[in-house]
Structure formats: structure tokens, C-alpha cells
C-alpha positions in Angstrom: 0.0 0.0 0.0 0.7 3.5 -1.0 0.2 7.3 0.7 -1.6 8.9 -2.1 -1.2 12.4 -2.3 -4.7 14.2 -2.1 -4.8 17.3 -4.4 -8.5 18.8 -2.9 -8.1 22.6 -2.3 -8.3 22.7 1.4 -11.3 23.8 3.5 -10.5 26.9 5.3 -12.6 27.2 8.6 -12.2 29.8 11.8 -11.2 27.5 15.1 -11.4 29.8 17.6 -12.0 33.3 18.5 -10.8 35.4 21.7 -11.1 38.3 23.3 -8.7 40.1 25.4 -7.4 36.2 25.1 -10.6 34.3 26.6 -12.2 32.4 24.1 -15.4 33.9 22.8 -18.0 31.6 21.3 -19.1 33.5 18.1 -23.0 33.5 17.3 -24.1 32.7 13.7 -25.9 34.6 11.0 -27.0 32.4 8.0 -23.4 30.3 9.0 -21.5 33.2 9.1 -19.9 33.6 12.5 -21.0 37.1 14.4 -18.6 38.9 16.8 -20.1 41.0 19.1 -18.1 43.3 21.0 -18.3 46.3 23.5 -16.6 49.4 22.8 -14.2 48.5 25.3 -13.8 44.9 23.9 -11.3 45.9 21.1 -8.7 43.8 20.9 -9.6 40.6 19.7 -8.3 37.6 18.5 -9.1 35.0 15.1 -7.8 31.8 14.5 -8.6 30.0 11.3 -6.9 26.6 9.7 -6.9 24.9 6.4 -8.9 21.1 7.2 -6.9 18.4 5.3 -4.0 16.2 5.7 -1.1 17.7 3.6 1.3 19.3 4.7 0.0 22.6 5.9 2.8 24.6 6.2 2.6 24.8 2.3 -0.2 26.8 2.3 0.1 30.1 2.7 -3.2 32.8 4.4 -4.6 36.0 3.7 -7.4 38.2 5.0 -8.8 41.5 4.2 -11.6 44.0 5.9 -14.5 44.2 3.6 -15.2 43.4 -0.2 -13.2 46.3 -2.0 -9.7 46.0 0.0 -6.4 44.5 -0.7 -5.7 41.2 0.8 -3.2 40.9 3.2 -0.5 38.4 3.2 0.2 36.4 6.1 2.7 33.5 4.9 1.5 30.5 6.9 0.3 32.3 10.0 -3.4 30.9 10.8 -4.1 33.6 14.0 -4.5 37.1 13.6 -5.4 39.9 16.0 -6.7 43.2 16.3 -6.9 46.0 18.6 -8.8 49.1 18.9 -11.0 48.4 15.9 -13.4 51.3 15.1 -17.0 51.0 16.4 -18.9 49.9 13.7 -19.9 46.8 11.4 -16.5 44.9 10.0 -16.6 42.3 7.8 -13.1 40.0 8.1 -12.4 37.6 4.7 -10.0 35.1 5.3 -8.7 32.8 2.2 -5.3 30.6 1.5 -3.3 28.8 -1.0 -2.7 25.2 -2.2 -0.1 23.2 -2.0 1.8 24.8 -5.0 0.8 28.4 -3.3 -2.1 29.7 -5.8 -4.4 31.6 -4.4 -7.7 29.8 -3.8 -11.1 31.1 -4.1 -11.8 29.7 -0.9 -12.4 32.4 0.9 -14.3 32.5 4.5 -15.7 35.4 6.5 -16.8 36.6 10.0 -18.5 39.3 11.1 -17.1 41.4 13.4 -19.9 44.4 14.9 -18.7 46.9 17.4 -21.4 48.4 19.7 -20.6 52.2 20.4 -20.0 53.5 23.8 -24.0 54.7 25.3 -22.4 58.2 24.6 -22.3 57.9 20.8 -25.4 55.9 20.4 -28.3 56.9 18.0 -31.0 57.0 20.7 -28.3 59.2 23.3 -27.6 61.9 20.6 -31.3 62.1 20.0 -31.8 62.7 23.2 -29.6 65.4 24.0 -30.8 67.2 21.1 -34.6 66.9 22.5 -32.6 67.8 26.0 -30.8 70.7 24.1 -34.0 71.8 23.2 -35.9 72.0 25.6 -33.4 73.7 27.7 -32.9 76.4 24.7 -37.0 76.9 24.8 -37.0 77.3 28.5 -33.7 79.8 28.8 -35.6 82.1 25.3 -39.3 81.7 27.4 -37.3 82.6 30.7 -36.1 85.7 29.0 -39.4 86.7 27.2 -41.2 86.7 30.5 -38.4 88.9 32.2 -38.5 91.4 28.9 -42.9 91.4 29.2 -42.1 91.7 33.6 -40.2 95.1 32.4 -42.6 96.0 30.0 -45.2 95.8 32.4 -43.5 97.6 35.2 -42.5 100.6 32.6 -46.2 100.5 32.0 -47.3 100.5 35.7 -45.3 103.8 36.4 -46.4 105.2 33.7 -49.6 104.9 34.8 -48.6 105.3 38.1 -47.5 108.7 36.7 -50.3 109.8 34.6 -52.4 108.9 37.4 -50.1 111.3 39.8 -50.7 114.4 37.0 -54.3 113.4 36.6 -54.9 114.0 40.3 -52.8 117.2 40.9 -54.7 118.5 37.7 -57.8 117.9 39.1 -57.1 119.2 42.5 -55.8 122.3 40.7 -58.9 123.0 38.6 -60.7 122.1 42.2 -59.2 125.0 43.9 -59.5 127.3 41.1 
């Protein structure tokens, strides 16, 4: 009996994921595994292997961010890590060579989503600018009523004084 060399383009798959170095079980969207971090979570670890039973140190990895970037060559590294990854939605595509080293259209992906901190959230800014505001329609009403409070106590004297002249006038024409 023979070894018989097998010639299938390997089967890329992610092993293990970590964060801060403690494994993190990924959750799944339509078998695509879903990294879901904290803003505080950042740095963050893939690993990923080619399944078959060659010799798999031949076969060289490389991963980009998103569908229009350049791929970046890792030689046969099969772990790579991140830190301080933008909040946001990334999308991590990992792929590798054969035996011979030609690039494979084998390529696997992960998402990878990054929750903002409370502070930069959607629902946060839309309430400071309700907050903003109201505090802006209270501080213009606040100074409305003080400007109609002098208005009105111009007017009282005024009054007050027209009042004064009517009553000396009529006193005078009284003692005429």
C-alpha cells in the first residue's frame, strides 16, 4: 500500500476566537460567525486553519476587511489579531493557497460588529438634542417673560404717573 497524495483545495474554517485572550464563542448569521463586542472589547483575536492532511505549512493565508480591500498576506500564519478596531460593522475575509501556493477562491468570513459606547449611540444623541431643546426653549421663554415683567412695570409707572398728574390737575382746577 501506497500514501496517495490528495490534491482537494483545502477547506478553510475559523477554530477559535478570543477576546482580550478568553475564548469567545461566536454567534451565527446564516453560518457566518457574528462577533459581538463592547466598545471597550477591542482587541480581539481570530484563528482559522486549512482542514486536510497535507502538509500545511505549504499553504500560505490572507485576510482582508471588507469586499473592495487589498488582501493581506500572512505567509502561513493561521491567527490574527486586532486592537482598537473602530466602532462599527466589519466584515473580516479570510482565504489561502494550495499546495503549489495559488491563491484559492476559498475564501471565509466573519462578522465582526462593534457596539458604540451609550455616549455615541443613536438614541443618546437624539436625546440630548430633545434635552438641548428644551433647555434652549426654557432659557428664550425665561427671558421673554423677564422682557414682558419690564414692559409691564415701565407701563405701571407710567400709569402710576399719569395717574399722579391726573390727580394734581384735578385738585388744581378744584381749587380754582
Amino acid at each position: 500500500d501506497s500514501i496517495v497524495k490528495d490534491n482537494r483545495p483545502p477547506n478553510l474554517a475559523f477554530t477559535n476566537f478570543k477576546i482580550f485572550n478568553n475564548d469567545y464563542i461566536a454567534g451565527q448569521k446564516n453560518s457566518t460567525p457574528v462577533i459581538e463586542l463592547q466598545h471597550d472589547d477591542r482587541y480581539i483575536t481570530v484563528e482559522f486553519a486549512a482542514l486536510g492532511y497535507n502538509d500545511l505549512q505549504k499553504i500560505q493565508y490572507a485576510y482582508r476587511f471588507g469586499t473592495s480591500g487589498e488582501w493581506i498576506k500572512l505567509g502561513n500564519q493561521h491567527m490574527l489579531s486586532f486592537s482598537a478596531l473602530p466602532t462599527g460593522r466589519h466584515e473580516l475575509f479570510v482565504r489561502s493557497t494550495n499546495m503549489e501556493g495559488a491563491w484559492l477562491d476559498n475564501a471565509i468570513a466573519c462578522d465582526i460588529i462593534i457596539h458604540p459606547p451609550w455616549w455615541q449611540t443613536w438614541w443618546f444623541r437624539v436625546l440630548m438634542g430633545i434635552t438641548v431643546l428644551g433647555i434652549t426653549a426654557l432659557l428664550v421663554r425665561s427671558y421673554i417673560r423677564r422682557r414682558l415683567e419690564k414692559q409691564r412695570m415701565v407701563l405701571e409707572k407710567q400709569q402710576a404717573i399719569e395717574r399722579e398728574r391726573t390727580r394734581i390737575a384735578t385738585d388744581m382746577h378744584d381749587d380754582l
